[in-house]
C-alpha positions as CSV (number, residue, x, y, z in Angstrom):
1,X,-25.1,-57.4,-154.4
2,X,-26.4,-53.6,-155.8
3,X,-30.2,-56.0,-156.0
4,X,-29.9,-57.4,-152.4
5,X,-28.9,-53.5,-151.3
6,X,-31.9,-51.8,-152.7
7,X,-33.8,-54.9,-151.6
8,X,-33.0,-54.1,-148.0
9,X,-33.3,-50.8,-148.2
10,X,-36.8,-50.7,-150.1
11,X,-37.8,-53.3,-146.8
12,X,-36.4,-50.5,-144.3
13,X,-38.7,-47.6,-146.3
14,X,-41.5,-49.5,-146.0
15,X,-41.1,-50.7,-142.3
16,X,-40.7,-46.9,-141.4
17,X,-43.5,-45.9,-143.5
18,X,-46.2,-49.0,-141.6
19,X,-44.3,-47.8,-138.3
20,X,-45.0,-44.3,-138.6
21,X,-48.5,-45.0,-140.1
22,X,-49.4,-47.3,-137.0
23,X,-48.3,-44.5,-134.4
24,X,-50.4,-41.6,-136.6
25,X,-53.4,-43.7,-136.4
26,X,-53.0,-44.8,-133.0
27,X,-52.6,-41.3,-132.0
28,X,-56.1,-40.2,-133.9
29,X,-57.8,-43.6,-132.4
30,X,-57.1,-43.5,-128.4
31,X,-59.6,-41.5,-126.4
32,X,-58.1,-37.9,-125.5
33,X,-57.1,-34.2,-126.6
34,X,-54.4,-32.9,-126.5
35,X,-55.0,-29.3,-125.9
36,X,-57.6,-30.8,-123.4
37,X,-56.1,-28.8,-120.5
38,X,-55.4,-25.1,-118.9
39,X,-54.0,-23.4,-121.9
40,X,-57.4,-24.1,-123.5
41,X,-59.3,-21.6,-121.2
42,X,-62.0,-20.4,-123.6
43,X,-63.2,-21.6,-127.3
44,X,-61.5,-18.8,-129.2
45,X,-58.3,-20.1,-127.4
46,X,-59.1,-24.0,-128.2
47,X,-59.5,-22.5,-132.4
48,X,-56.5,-21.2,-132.2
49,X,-54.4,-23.6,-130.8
50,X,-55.6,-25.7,-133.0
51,X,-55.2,-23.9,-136.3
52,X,-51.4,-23.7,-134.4
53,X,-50.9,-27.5,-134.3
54,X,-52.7,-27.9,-137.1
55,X,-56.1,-29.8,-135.5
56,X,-58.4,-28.1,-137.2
57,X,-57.4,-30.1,-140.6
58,X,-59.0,-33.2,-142.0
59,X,-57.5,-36.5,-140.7
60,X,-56.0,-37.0,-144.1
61,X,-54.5,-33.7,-144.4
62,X,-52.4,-34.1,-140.8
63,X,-51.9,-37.3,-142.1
64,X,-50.2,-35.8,-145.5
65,X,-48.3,-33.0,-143.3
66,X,-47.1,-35.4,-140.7
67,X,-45.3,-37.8,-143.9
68,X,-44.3,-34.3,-145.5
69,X,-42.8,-33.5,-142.2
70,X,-41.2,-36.8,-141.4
71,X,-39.5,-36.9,-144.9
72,X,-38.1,-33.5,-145.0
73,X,-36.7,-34.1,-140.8
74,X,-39.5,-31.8,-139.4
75,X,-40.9,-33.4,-136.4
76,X,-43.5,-30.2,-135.6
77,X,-44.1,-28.5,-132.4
78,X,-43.9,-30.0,-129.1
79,X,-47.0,-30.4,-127.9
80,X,-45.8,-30.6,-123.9
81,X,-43.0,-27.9,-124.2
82,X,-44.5,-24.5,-125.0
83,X,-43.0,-22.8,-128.1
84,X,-40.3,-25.6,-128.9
85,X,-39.9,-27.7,-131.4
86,X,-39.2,-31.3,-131.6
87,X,-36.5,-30.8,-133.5
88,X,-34.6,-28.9,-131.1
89,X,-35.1,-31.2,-128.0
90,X,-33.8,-34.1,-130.0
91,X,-30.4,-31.7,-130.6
92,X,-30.4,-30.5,-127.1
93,X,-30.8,-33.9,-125.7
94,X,-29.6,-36.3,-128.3
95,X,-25.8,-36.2,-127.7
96,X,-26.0,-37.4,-123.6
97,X,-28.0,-40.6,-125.2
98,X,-25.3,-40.9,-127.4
99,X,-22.7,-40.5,-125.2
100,X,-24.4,-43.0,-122.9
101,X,-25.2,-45.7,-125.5
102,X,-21.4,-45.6,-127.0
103,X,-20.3,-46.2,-123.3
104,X,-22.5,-49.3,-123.0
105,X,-21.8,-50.3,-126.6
106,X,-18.2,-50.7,-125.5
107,X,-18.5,-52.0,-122.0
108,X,-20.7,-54.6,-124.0
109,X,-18.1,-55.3,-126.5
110,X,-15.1,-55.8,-124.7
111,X,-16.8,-57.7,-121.5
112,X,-18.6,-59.9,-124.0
113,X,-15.4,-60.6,-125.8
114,X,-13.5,-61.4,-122.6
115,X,-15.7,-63.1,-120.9
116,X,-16.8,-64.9,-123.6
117,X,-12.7,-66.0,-124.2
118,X,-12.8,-67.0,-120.5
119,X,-15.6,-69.3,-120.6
120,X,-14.0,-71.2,-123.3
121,X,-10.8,-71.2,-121.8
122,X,-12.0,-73.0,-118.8
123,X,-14.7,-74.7,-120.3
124,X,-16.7,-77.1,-117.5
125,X,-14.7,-75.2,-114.8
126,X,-15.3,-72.7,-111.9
127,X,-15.4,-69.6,-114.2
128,X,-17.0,-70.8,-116.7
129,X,-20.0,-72.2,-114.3
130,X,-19.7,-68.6,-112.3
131,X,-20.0,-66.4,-116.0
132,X,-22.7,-68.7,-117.2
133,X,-25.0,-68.0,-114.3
134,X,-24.1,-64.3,-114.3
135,X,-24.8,-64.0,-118.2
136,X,-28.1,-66.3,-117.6
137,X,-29.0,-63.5,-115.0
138,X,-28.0,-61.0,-117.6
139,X,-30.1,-61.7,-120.2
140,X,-32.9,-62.9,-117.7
141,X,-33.4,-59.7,-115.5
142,X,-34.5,-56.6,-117.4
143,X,-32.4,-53.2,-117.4
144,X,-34.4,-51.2,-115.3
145,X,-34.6,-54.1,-112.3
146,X,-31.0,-53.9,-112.7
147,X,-30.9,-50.7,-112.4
148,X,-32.9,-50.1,-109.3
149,X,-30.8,-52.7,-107.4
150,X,-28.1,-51.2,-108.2
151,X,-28.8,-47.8,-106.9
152,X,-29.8,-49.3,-103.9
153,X,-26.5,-51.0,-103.9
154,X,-24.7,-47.4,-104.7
155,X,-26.6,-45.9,-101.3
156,X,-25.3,-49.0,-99.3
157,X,-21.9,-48.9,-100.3
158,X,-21.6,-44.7,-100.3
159,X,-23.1,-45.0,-96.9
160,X,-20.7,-47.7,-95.4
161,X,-17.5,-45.9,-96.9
162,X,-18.7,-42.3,-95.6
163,X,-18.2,-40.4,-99.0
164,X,-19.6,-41.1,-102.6
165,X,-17.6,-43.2,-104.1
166,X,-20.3,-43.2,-107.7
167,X,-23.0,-40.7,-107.5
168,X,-26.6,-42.7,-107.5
169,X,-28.1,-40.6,-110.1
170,X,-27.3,-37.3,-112.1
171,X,-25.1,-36.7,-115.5
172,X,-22.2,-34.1,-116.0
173,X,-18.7,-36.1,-115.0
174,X,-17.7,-39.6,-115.5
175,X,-18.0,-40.7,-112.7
176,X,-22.1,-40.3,-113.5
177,X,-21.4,-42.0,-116.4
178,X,-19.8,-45.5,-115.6
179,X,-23.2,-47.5,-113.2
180,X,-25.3,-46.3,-116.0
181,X,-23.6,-47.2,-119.2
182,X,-22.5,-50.8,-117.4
183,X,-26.2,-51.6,-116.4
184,X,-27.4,-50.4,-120.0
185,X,-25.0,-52.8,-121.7
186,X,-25.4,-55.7,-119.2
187,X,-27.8,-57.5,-121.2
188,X,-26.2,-57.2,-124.9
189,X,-22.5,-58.1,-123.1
190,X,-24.2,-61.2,-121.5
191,X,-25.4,-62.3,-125.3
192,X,-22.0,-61.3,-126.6
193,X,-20.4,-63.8,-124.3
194,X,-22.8,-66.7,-125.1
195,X,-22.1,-65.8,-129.0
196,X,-18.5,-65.5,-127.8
197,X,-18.1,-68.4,-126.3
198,X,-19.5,-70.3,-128.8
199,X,-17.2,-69.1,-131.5
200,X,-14.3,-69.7,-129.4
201,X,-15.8,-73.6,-128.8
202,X,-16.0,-73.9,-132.6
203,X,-12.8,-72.4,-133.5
204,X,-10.7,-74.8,-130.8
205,X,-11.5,-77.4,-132.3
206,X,-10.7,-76.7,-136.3
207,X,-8.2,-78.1,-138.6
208,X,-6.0,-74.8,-138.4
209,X,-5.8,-75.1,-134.6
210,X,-4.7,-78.4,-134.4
211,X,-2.2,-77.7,-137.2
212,X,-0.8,-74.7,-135.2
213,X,-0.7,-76.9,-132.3
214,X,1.4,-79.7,-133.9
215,X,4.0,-77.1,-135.4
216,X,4.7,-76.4,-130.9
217,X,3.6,-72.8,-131.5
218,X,3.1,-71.1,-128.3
219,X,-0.2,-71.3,-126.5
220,X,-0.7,-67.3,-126.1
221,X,0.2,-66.9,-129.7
222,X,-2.4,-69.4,-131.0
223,X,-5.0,-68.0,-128.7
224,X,-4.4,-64.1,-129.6
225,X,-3.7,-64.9,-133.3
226,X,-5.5,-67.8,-134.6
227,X,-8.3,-68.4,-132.1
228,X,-9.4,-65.0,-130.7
229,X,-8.9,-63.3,-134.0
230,X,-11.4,-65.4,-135.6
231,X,-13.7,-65.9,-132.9
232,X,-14.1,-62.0,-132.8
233,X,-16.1,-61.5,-136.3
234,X,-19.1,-63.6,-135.5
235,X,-19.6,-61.0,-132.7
236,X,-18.7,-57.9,-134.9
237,X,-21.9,-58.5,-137.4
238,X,-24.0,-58.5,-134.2
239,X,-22.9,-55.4,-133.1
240,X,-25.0,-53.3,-135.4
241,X,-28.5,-54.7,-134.0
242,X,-26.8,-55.2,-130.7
243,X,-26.5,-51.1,-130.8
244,X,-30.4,-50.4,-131.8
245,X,-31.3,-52.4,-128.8
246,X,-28.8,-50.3,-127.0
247,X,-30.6,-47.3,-127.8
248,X,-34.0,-48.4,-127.6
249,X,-33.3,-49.7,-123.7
250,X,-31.4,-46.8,-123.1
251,X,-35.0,-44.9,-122.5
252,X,-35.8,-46.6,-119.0
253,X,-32.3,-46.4,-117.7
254,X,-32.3,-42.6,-118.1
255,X,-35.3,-42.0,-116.3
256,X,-33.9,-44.4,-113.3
257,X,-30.9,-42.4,-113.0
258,X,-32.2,-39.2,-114.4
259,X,-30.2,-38.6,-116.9
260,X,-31.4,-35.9,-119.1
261,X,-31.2,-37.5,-122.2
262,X,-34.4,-38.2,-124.3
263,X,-35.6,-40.9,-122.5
264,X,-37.7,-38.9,-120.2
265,X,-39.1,-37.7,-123.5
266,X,-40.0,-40.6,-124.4
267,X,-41.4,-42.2,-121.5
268,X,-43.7,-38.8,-121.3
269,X,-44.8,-39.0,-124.6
């Protein structure tokens, strides 16, 4: 087990490493400057911006810094925000991402679990034909289509009621918070329910089910103890890559609904 550990995590150094490596060179490769605009007035201001940023090094001495700054957690100076450091836009904007990425992580959960129960359930019936095509649509359409419809949905319905029910766009309250995190998690709940819903199939039909079935226990007690407990773990190991994807999506759906988070960061860098 301690072999297979450092295995992984010697894969997981090295994947960071080529990742980081890639986006260094690719940086150095495109056409561009990046002091290539107003604050560059003169030449004596171009040198010393870059003796600043540190341009005025050899490709292999950024190259050193940028590792050396990577492994002690010191992502530089912004190059975008005057006098500010990367560092301190990830702390300033890094908890709304979170916030919004552990709502969708648990609207995923728990509507991939129960729909997921549901479909089994009434297997070859009305809801189970209804939340197949929704979670085919789900995985199908990406997040930010989503999201654009349903803002457009959000004016519609604000407008026809005559007060705001959800606001369209923004962050501060909770009432911000609910369209965004439910059309961020749309996609990983719609493969939760699949995975769901295939555990649940499997587990109906084993030995210990059709044991607890011939003792006459209760149909609600076999479900919640026997079936749904075991169905659930399958879907607990995915919930780890389920929450990278999360975050990574997250990106486009704050800039839909301007969310000031680090996705506008992001999307501008």
């Amino acid at each position: 087990m301690l072999t297979y550990t450092l295995k992984r995590v010697l894969q997981g150094i090295v994947t960071v490493w080529f990742i980081a490596t890639a986006t260094f060179v690719a940086m150095h490769a495109v056409p561009g400057d990046p002091l290539a605009n107003q604050r560059a007035t003169n030449e004596q201001i171009r040198q010393n911006l870059e003796q600043r940023y540190g341009l005025d090094r050899p490709v292999s001495e950024q190259y050193v810094v940028f590792l050396g700054g990577i492994l002690r957690g010191d992502f530089g100076i912004s190059f975008t925000q005057e006098n500010r450091r990367v560092n301190d836009i990830i702390r300033e904007n890094f908890p709304v991402s979170a916030t919004l990425g552990i709502l969708a992580v648990t609207f995923a959960a728990l509507g991939g679990i129960l729909f997921g129960a549901l479909t089994a359930l009434f297997r070859g019936r009305l809801p189970d034909l209804v939340i197949t095509v929704l979670v085919i649509l789900g995985i199908s359409v990406p997040s930010f289509v989503v999201a654009a419809v349903s803002q457009l949905a959000l004016v519609d319905l604000n407008a026809f009621l005559g007060f705001s029910l959800l606001p369209v766009a923004g962050w501060g309250t909770l009432r911000h918070m609910i369209v965004p995190s439910m059309v961020l998690g749309l996609g990983t709940m719609a493969y939760l329910t699949r995975l769901m819903r295939s555990s649940m199939l499997e587990i109906t039909s084993s030995d210990f089910i059709r044991t607890a079935r011939a003792k006459g226990l209760p149909p609600t007690r076999i479900f919640l103890k026997h079936q749904l407990r075991n169905a659930i773990l399958p879907v607990v190991t995915v919930l780890g890559p389920a929450i990278a994807a999360i975050t990574t999506g997250g990106f486009v759906v704050e800039l839909v609904f301007a969310i000031p988070g680090l996705g506008r960061y992001f999307v501008g860098a």
